[in-house]
MIVODREN-940792 format. One line per 8 residues: number of its first residue (from 0); for each residue y, z, x of C-alpha. Coordinates in nm, 4 decimals. Layout:
% residues N
NUM) Y:Z:X  ... $
***
This chain:
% residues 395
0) -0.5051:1.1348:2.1060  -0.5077:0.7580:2.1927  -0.7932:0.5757:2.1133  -0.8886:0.1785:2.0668  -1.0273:0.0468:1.6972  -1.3486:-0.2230:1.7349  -1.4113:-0.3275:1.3822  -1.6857:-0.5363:1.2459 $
8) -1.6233:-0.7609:0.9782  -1.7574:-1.0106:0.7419  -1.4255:-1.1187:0.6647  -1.2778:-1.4183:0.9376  -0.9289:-1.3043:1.0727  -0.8101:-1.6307:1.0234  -0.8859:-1.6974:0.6770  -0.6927:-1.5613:0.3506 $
16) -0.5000:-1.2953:0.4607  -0.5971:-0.9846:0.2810  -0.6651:-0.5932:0.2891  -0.8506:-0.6003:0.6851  -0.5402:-0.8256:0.8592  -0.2847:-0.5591:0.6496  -0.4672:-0.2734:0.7833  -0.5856:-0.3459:1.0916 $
24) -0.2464:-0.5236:1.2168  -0.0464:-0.1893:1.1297  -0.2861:0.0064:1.3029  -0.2049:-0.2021:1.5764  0.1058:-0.1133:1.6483  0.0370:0.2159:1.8411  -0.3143:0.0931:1.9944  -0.6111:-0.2196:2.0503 $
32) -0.7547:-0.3366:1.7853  -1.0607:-0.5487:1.8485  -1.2204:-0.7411:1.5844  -1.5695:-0.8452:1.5851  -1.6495:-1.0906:1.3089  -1.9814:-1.2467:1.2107  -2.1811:-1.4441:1.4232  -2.1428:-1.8360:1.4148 $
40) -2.4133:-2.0771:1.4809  -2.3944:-2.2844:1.8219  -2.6479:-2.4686:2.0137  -2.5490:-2.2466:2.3282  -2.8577:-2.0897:2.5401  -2.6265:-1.8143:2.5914  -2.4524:-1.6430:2.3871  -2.0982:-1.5267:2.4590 $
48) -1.7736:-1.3983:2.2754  -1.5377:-1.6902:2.1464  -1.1880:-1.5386:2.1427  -1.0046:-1.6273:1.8353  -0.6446:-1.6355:1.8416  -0.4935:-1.3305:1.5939  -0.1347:-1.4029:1.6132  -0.0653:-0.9917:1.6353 $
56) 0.0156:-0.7801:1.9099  -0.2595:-0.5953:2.0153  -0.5255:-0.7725:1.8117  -0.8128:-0.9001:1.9566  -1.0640:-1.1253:1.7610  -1.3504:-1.2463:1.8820  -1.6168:-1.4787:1.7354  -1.9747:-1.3999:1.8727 $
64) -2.1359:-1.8094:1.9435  -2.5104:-1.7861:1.9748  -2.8039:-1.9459:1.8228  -2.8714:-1.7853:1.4731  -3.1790:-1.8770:1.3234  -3.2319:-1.6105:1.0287  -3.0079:-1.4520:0.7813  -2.6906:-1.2956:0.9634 $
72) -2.7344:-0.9105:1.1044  -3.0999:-1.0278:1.0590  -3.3489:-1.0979:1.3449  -3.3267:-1.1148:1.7000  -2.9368:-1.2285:1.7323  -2.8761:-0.8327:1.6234  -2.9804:-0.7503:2.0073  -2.7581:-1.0523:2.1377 $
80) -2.4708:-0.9427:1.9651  -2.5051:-0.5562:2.0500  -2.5138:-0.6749:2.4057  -2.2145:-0.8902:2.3989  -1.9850:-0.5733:2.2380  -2.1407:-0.3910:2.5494  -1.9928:-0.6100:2.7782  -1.6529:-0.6632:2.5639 $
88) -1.6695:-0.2328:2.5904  -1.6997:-0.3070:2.9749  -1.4119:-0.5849:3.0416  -1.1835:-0.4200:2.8236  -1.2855:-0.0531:2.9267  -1.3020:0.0103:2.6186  -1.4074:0.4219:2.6531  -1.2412:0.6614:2.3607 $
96) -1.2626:0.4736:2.0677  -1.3510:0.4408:1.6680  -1.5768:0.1849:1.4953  -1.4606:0.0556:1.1326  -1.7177:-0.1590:0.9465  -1.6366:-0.3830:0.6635  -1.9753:-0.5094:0.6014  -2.3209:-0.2785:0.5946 $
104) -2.4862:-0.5801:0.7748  -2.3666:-0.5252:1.0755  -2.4669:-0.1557:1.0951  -2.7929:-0.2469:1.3681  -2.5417:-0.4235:1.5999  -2.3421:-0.0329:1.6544  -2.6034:0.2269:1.6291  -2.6095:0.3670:1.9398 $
112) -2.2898:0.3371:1.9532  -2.0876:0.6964:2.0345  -1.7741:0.6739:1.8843  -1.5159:0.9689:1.8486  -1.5160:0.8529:1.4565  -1.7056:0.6261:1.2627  -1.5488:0.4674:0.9432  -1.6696:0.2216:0.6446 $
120) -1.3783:0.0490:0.4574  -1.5794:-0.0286:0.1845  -1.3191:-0.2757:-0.0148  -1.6034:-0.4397:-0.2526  -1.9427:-0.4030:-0.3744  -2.0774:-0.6940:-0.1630  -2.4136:-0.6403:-0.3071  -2.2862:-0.8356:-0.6487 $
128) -2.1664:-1.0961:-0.4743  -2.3483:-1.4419:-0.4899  -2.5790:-1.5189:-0.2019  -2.5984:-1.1388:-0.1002  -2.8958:-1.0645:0.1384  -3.1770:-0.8593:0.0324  -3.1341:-0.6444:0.2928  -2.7531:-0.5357:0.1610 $
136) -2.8247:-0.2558:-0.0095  -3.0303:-0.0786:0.2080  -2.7711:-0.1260:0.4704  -2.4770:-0.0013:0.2411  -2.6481:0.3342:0.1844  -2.7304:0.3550:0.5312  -2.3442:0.3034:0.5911  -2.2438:0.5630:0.4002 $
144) -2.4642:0.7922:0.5866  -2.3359:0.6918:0.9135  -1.9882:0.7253:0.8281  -1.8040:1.0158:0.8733  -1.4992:0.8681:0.6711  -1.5287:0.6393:0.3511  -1.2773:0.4942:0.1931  -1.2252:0.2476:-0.1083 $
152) -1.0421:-0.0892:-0.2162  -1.0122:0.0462:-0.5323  -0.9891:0.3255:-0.8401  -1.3240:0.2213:-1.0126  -1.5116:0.1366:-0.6602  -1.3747:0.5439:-0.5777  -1.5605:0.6603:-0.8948  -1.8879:0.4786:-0.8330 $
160) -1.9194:0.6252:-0.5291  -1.7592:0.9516:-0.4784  -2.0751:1.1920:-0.5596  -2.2130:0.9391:-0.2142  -2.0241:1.0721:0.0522  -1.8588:1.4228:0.1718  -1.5676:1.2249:0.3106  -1.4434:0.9744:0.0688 $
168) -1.0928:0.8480:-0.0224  -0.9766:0.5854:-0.2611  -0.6901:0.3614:-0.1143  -0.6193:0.0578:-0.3603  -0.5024:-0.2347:-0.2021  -0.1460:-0.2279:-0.1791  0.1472:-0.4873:-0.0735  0.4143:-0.6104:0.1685 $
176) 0.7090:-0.5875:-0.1003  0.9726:-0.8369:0.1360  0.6957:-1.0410:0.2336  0.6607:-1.1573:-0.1434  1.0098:-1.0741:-0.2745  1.1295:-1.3527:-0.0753  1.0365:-1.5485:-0.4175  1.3165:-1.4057:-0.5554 $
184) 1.5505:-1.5684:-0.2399  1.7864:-1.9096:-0.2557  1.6942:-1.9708:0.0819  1.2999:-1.9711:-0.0075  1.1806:-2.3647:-0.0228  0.9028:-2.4302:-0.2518  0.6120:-2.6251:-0.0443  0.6420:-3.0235:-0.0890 $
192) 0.3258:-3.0430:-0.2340  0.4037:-2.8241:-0.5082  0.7958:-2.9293:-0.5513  0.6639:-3.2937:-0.7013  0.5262:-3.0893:-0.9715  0.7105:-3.0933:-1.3431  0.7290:-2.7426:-1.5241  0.5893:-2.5380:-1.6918 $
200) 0.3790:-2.4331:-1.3667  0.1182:-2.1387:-1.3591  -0.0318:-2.0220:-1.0149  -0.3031:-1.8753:-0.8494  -0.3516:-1.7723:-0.4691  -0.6566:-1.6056:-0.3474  -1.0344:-1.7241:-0.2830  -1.1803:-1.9636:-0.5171 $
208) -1.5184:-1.8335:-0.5190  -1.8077:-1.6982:-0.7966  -1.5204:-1.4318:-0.9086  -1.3719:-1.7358:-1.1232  -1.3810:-1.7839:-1.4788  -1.4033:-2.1380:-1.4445  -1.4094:-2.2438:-1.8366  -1.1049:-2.0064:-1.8843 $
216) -0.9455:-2.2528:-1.6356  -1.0913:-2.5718:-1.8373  -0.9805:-2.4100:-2.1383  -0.5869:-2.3572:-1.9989  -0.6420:-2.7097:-1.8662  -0.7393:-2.9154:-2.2100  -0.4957:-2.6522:-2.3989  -0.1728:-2.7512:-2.2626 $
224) -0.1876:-3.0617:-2.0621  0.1934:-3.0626:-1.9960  0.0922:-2.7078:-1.8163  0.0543:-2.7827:-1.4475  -0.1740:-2.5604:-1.3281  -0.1970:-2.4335:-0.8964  -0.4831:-2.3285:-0.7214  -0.3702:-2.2090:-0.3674 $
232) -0.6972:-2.1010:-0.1543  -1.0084:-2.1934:0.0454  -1.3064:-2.2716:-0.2133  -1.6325:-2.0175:-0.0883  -1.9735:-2.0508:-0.1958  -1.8839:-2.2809:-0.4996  -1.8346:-2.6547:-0.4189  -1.5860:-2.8440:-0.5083 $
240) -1.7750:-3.0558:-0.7554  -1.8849:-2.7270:-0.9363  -1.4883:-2.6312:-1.0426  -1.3193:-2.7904:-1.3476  -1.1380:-3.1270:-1.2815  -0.8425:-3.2180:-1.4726  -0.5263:-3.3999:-1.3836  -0.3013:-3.1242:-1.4269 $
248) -0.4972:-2.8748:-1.2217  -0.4095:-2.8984:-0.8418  -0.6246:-2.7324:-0.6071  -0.3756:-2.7220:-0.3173  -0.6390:-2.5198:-0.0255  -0.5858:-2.2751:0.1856  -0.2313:-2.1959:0.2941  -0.0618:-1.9767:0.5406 $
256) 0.0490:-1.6231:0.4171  0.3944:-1.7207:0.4769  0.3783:-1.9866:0.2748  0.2562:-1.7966:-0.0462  0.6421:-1.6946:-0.1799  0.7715:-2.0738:-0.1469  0.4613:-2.0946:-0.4259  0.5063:-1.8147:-0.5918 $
264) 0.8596:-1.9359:-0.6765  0.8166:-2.2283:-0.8322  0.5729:-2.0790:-1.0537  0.6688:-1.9902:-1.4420  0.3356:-1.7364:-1.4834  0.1156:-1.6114:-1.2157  -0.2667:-1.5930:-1.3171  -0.5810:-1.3290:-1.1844 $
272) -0.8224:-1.5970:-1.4031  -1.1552:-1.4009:-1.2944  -1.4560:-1.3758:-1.4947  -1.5692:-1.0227:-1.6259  -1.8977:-0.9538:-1.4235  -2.0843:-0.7588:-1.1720  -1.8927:-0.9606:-0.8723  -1.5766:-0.8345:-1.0209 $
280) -1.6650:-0.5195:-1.2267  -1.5174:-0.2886:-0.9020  -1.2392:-0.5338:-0.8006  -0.9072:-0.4547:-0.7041  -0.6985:-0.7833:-0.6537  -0.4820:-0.7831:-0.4013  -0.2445:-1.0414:-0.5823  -0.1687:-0.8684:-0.8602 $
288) 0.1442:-0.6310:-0.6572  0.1734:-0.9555:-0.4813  0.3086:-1.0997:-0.7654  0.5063:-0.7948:-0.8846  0.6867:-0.8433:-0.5762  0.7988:-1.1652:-0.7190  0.8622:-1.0694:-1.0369  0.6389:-1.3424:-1.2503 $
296) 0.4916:-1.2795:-1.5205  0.1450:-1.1953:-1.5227  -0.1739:-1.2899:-1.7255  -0.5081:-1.1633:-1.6163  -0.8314:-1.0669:-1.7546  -0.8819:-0.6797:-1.8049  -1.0869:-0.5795:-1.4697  -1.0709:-0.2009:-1.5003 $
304) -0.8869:-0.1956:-1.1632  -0.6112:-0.3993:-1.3626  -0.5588:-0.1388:-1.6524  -0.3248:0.0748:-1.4936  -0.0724:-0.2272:-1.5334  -0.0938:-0.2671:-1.8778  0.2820:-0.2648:-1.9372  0.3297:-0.5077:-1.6642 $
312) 0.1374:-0.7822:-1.7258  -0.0326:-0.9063:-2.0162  -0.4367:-0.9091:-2.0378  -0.6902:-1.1466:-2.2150  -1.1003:-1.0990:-2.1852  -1.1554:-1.5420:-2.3451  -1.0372:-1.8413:-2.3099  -0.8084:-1.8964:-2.6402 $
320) -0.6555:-1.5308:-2.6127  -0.5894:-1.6070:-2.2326  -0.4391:-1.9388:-2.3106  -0.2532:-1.7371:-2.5872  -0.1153:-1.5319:-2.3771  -0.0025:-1.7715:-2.0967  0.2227:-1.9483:-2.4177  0.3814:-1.5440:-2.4948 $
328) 0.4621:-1.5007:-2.0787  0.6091:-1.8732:-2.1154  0.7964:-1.8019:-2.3944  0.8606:-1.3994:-2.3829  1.2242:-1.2923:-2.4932  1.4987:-1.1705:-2.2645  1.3642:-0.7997:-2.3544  1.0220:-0.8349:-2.3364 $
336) 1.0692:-0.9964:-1.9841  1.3252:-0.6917:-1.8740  1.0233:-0.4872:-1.9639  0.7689:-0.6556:-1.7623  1.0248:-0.6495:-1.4826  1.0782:-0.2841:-1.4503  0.7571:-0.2025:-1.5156  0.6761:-0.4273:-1.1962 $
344) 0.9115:-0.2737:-1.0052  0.8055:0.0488:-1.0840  0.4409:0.0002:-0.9601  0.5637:-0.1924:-0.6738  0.8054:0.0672:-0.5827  0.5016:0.3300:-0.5549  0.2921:0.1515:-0.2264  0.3275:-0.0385:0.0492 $
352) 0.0591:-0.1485:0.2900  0.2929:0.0656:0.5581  0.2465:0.4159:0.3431  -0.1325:0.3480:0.2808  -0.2059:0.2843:0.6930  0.0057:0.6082:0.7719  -0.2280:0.8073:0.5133  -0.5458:0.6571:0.6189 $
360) -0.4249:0.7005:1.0135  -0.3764:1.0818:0.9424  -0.7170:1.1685:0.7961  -0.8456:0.9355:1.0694  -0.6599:1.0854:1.3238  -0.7940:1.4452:1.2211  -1.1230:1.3846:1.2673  -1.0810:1.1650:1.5749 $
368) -0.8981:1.4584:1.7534  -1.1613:1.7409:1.6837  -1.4040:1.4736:1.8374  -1.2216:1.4259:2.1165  -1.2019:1.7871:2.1777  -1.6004:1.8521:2.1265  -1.6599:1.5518:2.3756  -1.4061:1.7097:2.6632 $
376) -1.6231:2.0499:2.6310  -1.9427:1.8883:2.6246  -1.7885:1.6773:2.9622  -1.6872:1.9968:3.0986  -1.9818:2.1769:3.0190  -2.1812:1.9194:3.2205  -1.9363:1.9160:3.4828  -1.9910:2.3312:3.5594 $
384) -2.3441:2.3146:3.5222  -2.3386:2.0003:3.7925  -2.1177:2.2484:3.9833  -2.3753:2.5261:3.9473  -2.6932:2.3322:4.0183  -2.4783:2.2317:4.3921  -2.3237:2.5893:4.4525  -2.5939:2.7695:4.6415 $
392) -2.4729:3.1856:4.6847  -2.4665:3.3323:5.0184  -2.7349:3.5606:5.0999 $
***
């Protein structure tokens, strides 16, 4: 049956584009999509819906303005948001439809809410992550009790949770293969702000948040300072002042996805520099098939979410054996990089962003149509008795 998606997430549409804009954008192409993200602070006595431009086809966003004067999802602006989806569900008419919920804060804002299916993308354990409000993991369990679907960013995310929920799948994140193997293409142009750069180069793209093992970067830094090192991304909830500062490491910002295989081809190793900790102990980094795509070579800390790629990358847990192994992937022989190679291509060759939507859409989908069945017979259940209350028998 047709139905519209309205997720909620903590995650802005126009930020780094990750696992919700792959998703929800594919989903898109056969229906809405309307995507709610977290309130922003405005000195508006009203609040009302900011529409954010998506750049997709039947993608809405829409950025609720109001006065917020406690914690997000916390306090009175709960009740001001609610109301403002209940007029979006009005304008748009906006009748047989899901909800999908990225964060467990926002949970308040939709109960109430009678959805043919109810679903919780849980892609992290948000409760790790730095500045997490005390009222997270409350939320989350509440979440999983309100969904009737659950699925995961990632293997070791699945395993900590799959005793939690009836109804839970794991779906790692996956990639856009062309997207990223345009590295690999003569007509790709490197960025000029990356071109003015000597070689060796070794690159990162993603958030630069709490996740990072900063003195691993200080450490590849002072090790090599011929190494030019690239940080593509937006900095979040670290300042800049709190990252290491060196001449040869360029923090570049955030850049558009279609810029990201210009960098990635100029780049001589690709890095996934996190630290080892409860922020990234259920990770599942997008990059990593990102960079398969492009066929660099790889050095990463061991997240447990990274083992399966063991033969395709190389793996270091401190600073000298990561710097260690940056010098092998800069200096690996013509055998030992055929190796890496079809290994990549192997685990690349096994996803795509496409084949995880149209898995996800048909376990959705079978739910969503045994609801939409129950709520025609309750409708025309309600619609006989109506027509037996007015039929009065002859006598």
């Amino acid at each position: 049956m047709q139905y519209d998606i309205v997720c909620l997430s903590h995650l802005r549409w126009d930020g780094v584009y990750q696992r919700p804009q792959h998703l929800l954008s594919r989903l898109a192409r056969t229906r809405r999509v309307f995507v709610i993200e977290e309130p922003e602070d405005d000195e508006t006595a009203v609040p009302f819906l900011q529409s954010v431009p998506s750049g997709t086809a039947n993608v809405f966003v829409f950025r609720p303005r109001m006065r917020v004067t406690d914690p997000l999802y916390v306090g009175e602006h709960i009740g001001a948001v609610r109301g403002l989806l209940q007029k979006l569900f009005e304008q748009e008419r906006i009748s047989q439809y899901l909800l999908w919920l990225y964060t467990p804060m926002a949970l308040p804002v939709v109960e109430g809410f009678t959805p043919l299916t109810r679903v919780f993308d849980c892609m992290d354990e948000l409760s790790a992550f730095r500045f997490a409000p005390v009222e997270l993991l409350e939320r989350d369990r509440a979440t999983m009790r309100w969904a009737d679907i659950v699925f995961t960013g990632g293997r070791s995310l699945y395993e900590a949770r799959r005793h939690q929920h009836p109804n839970i799948h794991c779906f790692p994140s996956s990639v856009d293969a062309t997207h990223f193997g345009a590295a690999l293409a003569e007509s790709t142009l490197e960025p000029e702000s990356q071109r003015r750069l000597p070689r060796p180069r070794l690159g990162f793209f993603g958030v630069i948040d709490e996740r990072m093992d900063y003195p691993m970067l200080a450490a590849l830094a002072q090790a090599h300072p011929e190494w030019q090192l690239v940080m593509v991304g937006p900095f979040a909830k670290v300042r800049p002042e709190e990252v290491p500062q060196f001449p040869n490491l360029h923090y570049m910002g955030q850049q558009p996805y279609a810029s990201l295989p210009g960098y990635l081809k100029g780049w001589d190793v690709a890095l996934i520099p996190f630290a080892q900790s409860a922020a990234t102990r259920f990770l599942s980094p997008t990059k990593v098939l990102e960079y398969m795509a492009a066929e660099r070579p790889i050095v990463a800390t061991p997240l447990p979410d990274l083992l399966p790629y063991h033969t395709a990358l190389l793996l270091a847990d401190d600073p000298q054996s990561f710097v260690a192994a940056c010098e092998q992937a800069l200096s690996g022989s013509d055998a030992q990089r055929a190796a890496w190679t079809g290994a990549m291509r192997a685990h690349v060759a096994a996803t795509s962003w496409d084949l995880t939507v149209d898995r996800m859409a048909a376990l959705i989908d079978g739910l969503t149509n045994r609801a939409g069945v129950a709520r025609q017979a309750r409708q025309n259940m309600t619609s006989t008795e109506e027509t037996d209350t007015l039929w009065t028998p002859n006598t």
